[in-house]
N, C-alpha and C positions, 0 to 999 in steps of 0.2 A: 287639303282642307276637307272635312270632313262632309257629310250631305247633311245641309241644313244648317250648318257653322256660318255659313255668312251672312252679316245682319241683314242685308237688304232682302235675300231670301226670304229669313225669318219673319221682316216684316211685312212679305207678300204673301207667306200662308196666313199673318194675324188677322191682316185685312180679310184675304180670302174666308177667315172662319168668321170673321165678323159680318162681313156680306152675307154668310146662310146665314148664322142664327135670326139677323135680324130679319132675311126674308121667309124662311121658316114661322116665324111669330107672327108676321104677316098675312099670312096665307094661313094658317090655325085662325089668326082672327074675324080671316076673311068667313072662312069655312063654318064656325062659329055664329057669325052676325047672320051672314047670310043663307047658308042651308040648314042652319038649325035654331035658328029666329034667336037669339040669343044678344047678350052683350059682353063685348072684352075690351079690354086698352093693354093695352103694349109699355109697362112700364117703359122709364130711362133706365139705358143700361147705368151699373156700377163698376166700376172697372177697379182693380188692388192688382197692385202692380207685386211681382214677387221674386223673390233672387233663385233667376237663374240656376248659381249655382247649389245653391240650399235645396231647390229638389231634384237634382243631379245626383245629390249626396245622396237623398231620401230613398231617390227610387232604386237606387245601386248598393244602397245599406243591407246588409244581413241581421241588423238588429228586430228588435220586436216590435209591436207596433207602438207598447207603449213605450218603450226609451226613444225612440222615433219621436211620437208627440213631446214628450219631454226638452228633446234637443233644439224643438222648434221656436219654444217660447223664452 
C-alpha cells in the first residue's frame, strides 16, 4: 500500500488541514479585531468535492496547460 492510499489516513490528514485552516482564520481574526482595532468574520467554508483520480491524471500529465484545462470540462 502505498503512503497515504489508505482512506482513513487520508481522512486524517483532511481533518488535520481542516483543523489549521480553520484555526489559522481564527487567529488572523483574532489578531485583526484585536491588535489592530479592526473588524473580520470568518466566512462558512465551501467545500467541492473532486475526483481523485482526475487530478492524479493532471498532475502526472505532460500535456500543456491548456489541453489540461480543456480535458477537465
Amino acid at each position: 500500500m502505498a503512503f497515504g492510499s489508505d482512506p482513513c489516513q487520508q481522512d486524517t490528514y483532511y481533518n488535520i488541514a481542516e483543523a489549521t485552516w480553520k484555526n489559522m482564520q481564527q487567529e488572523i481574526k483574532n489578531w485583526i479585531e484585536n491588535d489592530g482595532d479592526g473588524q473580520a468574520t470568518i466566512n462558512a467554508p465551501k467545500a467541492v468535492q473532486v475526483d481523485k483520480e482526475k487530478i492524479i491524471e493532471i498532475l502526472t500529465s505532460n500535456e500543456n496547460i491548456n489541453q489540461i484545462i480543456s480535458n477537465c470540462n
